[in-house]
C-alpha positions in Angstrom: -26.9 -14.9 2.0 -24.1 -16.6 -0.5 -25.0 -16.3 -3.6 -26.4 -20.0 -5.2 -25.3 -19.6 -8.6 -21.5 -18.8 -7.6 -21.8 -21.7 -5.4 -23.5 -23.6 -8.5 -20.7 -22.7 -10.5 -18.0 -23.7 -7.8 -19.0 -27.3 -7.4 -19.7 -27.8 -11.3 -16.0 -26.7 -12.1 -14.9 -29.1 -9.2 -16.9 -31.7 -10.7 -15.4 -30.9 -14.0 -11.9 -31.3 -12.9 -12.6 -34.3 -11.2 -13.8 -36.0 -14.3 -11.0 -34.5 -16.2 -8.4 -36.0 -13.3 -10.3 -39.3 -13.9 -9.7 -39.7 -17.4 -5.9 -38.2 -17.4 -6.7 -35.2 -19.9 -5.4 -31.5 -19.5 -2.2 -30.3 -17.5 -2.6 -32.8 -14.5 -0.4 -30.7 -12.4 -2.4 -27.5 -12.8 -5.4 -29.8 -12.4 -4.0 -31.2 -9.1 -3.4 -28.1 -7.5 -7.0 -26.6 -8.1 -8.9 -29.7 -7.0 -6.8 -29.5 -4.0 -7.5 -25.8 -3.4 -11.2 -26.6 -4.3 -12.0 -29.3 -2.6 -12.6 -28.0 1.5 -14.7 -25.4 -0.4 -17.2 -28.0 -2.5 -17.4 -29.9 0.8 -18.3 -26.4 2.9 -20.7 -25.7 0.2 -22.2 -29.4 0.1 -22.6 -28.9 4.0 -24.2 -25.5 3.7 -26.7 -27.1 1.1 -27.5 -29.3 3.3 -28.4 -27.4 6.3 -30.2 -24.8 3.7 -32.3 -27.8 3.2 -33.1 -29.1 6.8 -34.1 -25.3 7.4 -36.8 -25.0 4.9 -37.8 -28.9 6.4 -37.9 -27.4 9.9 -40.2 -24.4 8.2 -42.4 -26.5 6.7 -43.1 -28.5 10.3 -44.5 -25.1 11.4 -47.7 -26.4 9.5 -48.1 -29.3 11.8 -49.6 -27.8 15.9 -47.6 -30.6 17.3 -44.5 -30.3 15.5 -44.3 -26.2 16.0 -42.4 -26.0 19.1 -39.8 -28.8 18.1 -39.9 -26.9 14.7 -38.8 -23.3 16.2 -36.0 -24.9 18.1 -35.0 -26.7 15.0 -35.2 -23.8 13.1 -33.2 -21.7 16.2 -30.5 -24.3 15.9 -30.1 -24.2 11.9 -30.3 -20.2 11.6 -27.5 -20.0 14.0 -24.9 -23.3 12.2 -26.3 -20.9 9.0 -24.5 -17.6 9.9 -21.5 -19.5 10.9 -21.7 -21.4 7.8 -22.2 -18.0 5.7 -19.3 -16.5 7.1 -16.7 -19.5 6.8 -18.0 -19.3 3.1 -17.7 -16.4 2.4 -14.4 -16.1 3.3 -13.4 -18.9 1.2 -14.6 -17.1 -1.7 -12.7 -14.0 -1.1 -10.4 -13.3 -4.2 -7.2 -14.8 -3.9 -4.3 -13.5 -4.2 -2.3 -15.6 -7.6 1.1 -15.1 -5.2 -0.3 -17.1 -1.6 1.0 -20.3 -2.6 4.6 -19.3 -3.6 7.9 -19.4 -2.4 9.3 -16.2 -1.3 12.4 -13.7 -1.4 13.2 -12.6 1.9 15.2 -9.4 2.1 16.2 -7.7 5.0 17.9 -4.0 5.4 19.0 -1.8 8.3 18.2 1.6 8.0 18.8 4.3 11.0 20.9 3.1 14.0 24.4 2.5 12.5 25.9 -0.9 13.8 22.7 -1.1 16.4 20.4 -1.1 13.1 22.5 -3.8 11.5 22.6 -6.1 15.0 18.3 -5.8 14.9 18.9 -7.1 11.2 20.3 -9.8 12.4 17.7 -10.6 14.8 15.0 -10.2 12.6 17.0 -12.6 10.2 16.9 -14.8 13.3 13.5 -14.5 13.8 11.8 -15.6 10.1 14.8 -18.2 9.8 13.4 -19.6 13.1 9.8 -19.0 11.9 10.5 -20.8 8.8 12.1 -23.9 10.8 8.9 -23.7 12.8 7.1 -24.7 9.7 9.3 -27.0 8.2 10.0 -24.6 5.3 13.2 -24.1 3.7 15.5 -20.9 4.3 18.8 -20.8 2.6 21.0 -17.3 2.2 21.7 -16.4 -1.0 23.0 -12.9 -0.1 24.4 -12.4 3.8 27.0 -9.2 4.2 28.0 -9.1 8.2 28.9 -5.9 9.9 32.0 -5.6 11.9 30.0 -7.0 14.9 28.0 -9.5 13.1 25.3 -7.7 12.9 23.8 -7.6 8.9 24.3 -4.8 6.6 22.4 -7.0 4.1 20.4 -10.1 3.3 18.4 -11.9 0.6 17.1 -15.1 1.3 15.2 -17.9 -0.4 12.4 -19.7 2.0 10.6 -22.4 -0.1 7.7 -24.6 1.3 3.9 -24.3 1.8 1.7 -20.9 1.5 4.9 -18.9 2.3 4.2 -16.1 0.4 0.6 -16.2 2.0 2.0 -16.0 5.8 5.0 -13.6 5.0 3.6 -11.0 2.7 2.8 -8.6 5.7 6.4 -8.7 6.9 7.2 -5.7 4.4 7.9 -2.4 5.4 9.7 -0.7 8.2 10.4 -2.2 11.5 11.7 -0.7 14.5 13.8 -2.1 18.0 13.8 0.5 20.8 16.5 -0.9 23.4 19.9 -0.5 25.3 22.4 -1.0 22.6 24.9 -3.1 22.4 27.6 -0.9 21.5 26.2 2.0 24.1 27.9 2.3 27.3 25.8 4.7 28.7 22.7 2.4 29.1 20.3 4.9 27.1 17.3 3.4 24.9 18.2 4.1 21.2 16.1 3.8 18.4 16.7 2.0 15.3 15.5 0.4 12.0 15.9 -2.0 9.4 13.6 -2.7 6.1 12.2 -6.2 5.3 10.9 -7.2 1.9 9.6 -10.2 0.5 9.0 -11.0 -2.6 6.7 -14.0 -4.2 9.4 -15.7 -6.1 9.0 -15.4 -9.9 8.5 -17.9 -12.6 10.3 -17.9 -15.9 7.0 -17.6 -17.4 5.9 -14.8 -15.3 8.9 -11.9 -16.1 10.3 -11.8 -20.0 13.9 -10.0 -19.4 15.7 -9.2 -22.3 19.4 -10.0 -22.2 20.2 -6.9 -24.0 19.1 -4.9 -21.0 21.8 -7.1 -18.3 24.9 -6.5 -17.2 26.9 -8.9 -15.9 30.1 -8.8 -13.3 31.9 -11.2 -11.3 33.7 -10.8 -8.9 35.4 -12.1 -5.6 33.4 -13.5 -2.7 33.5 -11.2 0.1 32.9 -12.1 3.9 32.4 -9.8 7.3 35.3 -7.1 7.2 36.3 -7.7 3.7 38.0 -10.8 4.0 37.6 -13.3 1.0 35.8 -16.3 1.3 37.9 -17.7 -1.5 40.6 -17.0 -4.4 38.1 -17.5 -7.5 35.9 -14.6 -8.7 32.7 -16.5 -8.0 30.3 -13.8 -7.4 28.4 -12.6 -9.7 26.4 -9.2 -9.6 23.8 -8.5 -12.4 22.2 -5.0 -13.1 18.8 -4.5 -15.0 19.9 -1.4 -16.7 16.1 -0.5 -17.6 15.2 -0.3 -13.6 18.4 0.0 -12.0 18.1 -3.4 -10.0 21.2 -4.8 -9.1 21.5 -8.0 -7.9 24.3 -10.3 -6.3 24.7 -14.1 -5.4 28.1 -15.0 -3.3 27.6 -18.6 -3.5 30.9 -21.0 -4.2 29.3 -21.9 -7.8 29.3 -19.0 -10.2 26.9 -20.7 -12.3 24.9 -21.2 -9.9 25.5 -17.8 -8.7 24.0 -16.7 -12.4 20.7 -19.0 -12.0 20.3 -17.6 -8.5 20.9 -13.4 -9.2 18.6 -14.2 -11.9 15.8 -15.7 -9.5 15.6 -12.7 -7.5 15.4 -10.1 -10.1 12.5 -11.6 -11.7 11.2 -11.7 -8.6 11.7 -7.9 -7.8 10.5 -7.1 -11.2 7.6 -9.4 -10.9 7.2 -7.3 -7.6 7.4 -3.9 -9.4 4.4 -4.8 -11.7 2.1 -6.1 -8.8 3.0 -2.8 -7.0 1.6 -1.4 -10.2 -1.5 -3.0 -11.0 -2.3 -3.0 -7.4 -1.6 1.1 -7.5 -4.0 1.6 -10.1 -6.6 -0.9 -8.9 -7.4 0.9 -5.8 -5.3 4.2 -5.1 -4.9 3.7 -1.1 -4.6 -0.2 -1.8 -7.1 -1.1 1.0 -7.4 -4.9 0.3 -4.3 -5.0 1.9 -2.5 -4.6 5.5 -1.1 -1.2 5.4 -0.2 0.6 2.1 2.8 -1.9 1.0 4.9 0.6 1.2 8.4 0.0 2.0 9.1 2.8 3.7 6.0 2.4 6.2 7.0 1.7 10.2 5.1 -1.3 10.7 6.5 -2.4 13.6 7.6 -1.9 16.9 10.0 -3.8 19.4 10.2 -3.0 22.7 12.6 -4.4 24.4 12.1 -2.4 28.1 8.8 -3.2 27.8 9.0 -6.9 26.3 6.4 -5.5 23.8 6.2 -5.9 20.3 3.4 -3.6 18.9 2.1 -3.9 15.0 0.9 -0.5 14.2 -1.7 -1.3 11.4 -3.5 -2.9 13.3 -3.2 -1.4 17.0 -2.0 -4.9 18.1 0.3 -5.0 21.0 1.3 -8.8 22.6 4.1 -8.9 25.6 6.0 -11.4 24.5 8.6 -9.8 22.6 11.6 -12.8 23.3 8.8 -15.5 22.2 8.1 -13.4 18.9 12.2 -13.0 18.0 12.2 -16.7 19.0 9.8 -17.1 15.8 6.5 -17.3 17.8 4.4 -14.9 14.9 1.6 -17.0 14.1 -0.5 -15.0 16.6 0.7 -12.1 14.9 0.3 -13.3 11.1 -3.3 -14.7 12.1 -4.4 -11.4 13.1 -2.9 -9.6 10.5 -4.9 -12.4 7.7 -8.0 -11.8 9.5 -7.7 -7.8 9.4 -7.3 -8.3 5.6 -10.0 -10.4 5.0 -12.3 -8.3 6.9 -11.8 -5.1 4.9 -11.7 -7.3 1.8 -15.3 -8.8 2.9 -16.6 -5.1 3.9 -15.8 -4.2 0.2 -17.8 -7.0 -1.0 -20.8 -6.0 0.5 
C-alpha cells in the first residue's frame, strides 16, 4: 500500500507550484523544472485515487445478491490495475538522485594492454559518442590524446542534453575487450582494459575553489605523436594543489581553454564529495550498481564470442557489434531497473 499522506503531500506541493506558476512569483525556472518532474506523478497518483475509489464502490456492491458476482469480478479487475498501479508508484517516489538531470564529463582511460588497451579506448569513445548521437545529445572533446595507432591514451568529454547523467552514471568503472589484436600477428586472444568515468557536470554554485589553491600552465597544443596542432601556447593545464587534480583543455581558445579545465575540475571535485557522502551513508553503497568504484571490472567484451557481459548484474546479450555501434539502452534499462529494485527492497 503507498502511503496517502506522502501522496497527499505530493499533489498539494504540485498544486502549490502551480498556483505559484500562475501568478509569476518565485524562481520560475526552478518552478518550471519541478512541475515538470511532478506532473506524470500527480496524474499517476490522481489515477491511483481513482481506482482506490471504484474498489471500495465494487466492495460495497457485495451488499446487493444481485450485484455480488459482477462485484467480485469488478473487484478482481481493480486489485490487479492496483498492484500495477502501486508498483509504478512506488517507483516514482524512489529518492532521486539531485545529479539524473545533468550534463556529464565523460572520461575515458586505457589501462592494461599497451597500444591494444588504447585502440579499445577508442572504441568505447566510439561507442558513447554514437550513443549520445542516438539521443540527440551533445558530445564535444575537450581533452583527446591519440596513440601512435590512433588508438586513445586519453579522453575527456562534455555530452550535454536530457537525463544524461541519469543514463550514463553506470558506465564507471573498469571495462574489459578480450580479442585478436590488432597489432598481434600471432592471432592469440589478448586481454585488455581501459577505465571510463563520468562525472555529473558541476555548477559554479555547487564547488567553492579557492584561487589560492590553483596553478596554472600553458602550454602548446599537442596532437597524436607529438606534433603541434599550432605555434601559440593555447593549452592550458590547471592543478588543484589541495587534491592533486590536474586538469587540461587543448582547445584553439586559451580562454576558453581556462572556462573549460575549470568545468571539469569542479566537476571531479563535485564527484569526490558525492563519493564521500555516499561512503558514509551506506558503507557497501548498495543503492547503487556495483560499488562505484573505479577500479571495479564491470564489463566484458567478447569479441570471439560476439558477447558483451555486464558483471553486476550477470547480464550477457550477443550482440556485441550492435552494443559498440551504440545500441546500450537494453543494457542501461536493465542496469536502472537493478537499482531501483534494491533501492525499493530497502524501503520496505
Amino acid at each position: 500500500m503507498v502511503p496517502l499522506d506522502r501522496l497527499e503531500q505530493i499533489k498539494q506541493r504540485f498544486e502549490f507550484i502551480e498556483a505559484q506558476m500562475s501568478q509569476g512569483g518565485g524562481d520560475v525556472a526552478r518552478l518550471g523544472r519541478e512541475y515538470s518532474e511532478l506532473r506524470p506523478v500527480v496524474e499517476d497518483i490522481r489515477a491511483y485515487l481513482g481506482v482506490l475509489a471504484d474498489l471500495e464502490g465494487a466492495r460495497e456492491m457485495l451488499a446487493d445478491a444481485e450485484m455480488r458476482d459482477l462485484a467480485r469480478a469488478e473487484i478482481e479487475t481493480l486489485e490487479t490495475r492496483l498492484m500495477e498501479m502501486e508498483r509504478k508508484l512506488h517507483l516514482a517516489l524512489l529518492p532521486r538522485d539531485a545529479a539524473d538531470a545533468r550534463p556529464a564529463i565523460l572520461e575515458i582511460r586505457p589501462g592494461t594492454g599497451g597500444e591494444e588497451a588504447a585502440l579499445f579506448a577508442a572504441d568505447l569513445m566510439r561507442m558513447y559518442q554514437r550513443y549520445a548521437e542516438a539521443h540527440g545529445w551533445t558530445f564535444d572533446v575537450i581533452e583527446e590524446q591519440e596513440s601512435d595507432l590512433g588508438g586513445i591514451r586519453e579522453l575527456v568529454a562534455q555530452i550535454r542534453g536530457e537525463n544524461v547523467f541519469a543514463r550514463l552514471k553506470f558506465e564507471s568503472g573498469v571495462h574489459r575487450v578480450q580479442r585478436v589484436p590488432e597489432t598481434e600477428s600471432g592471432g592469440r586472444i589478448h586481454t585488455s582494459a581501459a577505465t571510463v568515468a563520468v562525472l555529473p557536470e558541476a555548477e559554479a554554485v555547487d564547488v567553492q575553489i579557492d584561487p589560492g589553491d590553483l596553478r596554472i600552465d600553458t602550454m602548446r597544443s599537442s596532437g597524436a605523436g607529438g606534433q603541434h596542432v599550432n605555434t601559440t601556447d593555447s593549452a592550458v593545464r590547471i592543478t588543484h594543489i589541495p587534491t592533486g587534480i590536474v586538469v587540461t583543455s587543448s582547445q584553439k581558445s586559451q580562454h576558453r581553454n581556462r572556462d573549460i579545465a575549470m568545468e571539469v575540475l569542479r566537476s571531479r571535485l563535485y564527484d569526490l564529495e558525492r563519493q564521500r557522502v555516499d561512503s558514509e551513508r551506506s558503507a557497501n553503497r548498495a543503492a547503487q550498481v556495483g560499488s562505484g568504484d573505479r577500479s571495479e571490472r564491470i564489463r566484458t567484451y567478447n569479441f570471439p564470442q560476439g558477447r558483451m557481459t555486464d558483471h553486476r548484474i550477470n547480464l550477457t546479450l550477443y550482440k556485441l557489434e550492435q552494443i559498440l555501434g551504440g545500441d546500450l539502452d537494453e543494457v542501461i534499462d536493465a542496469l536502472t531497473a537493478d537499482a531501483q529494485a534494491t533501492l525499493l527492497a530497502e524501503m520496505t
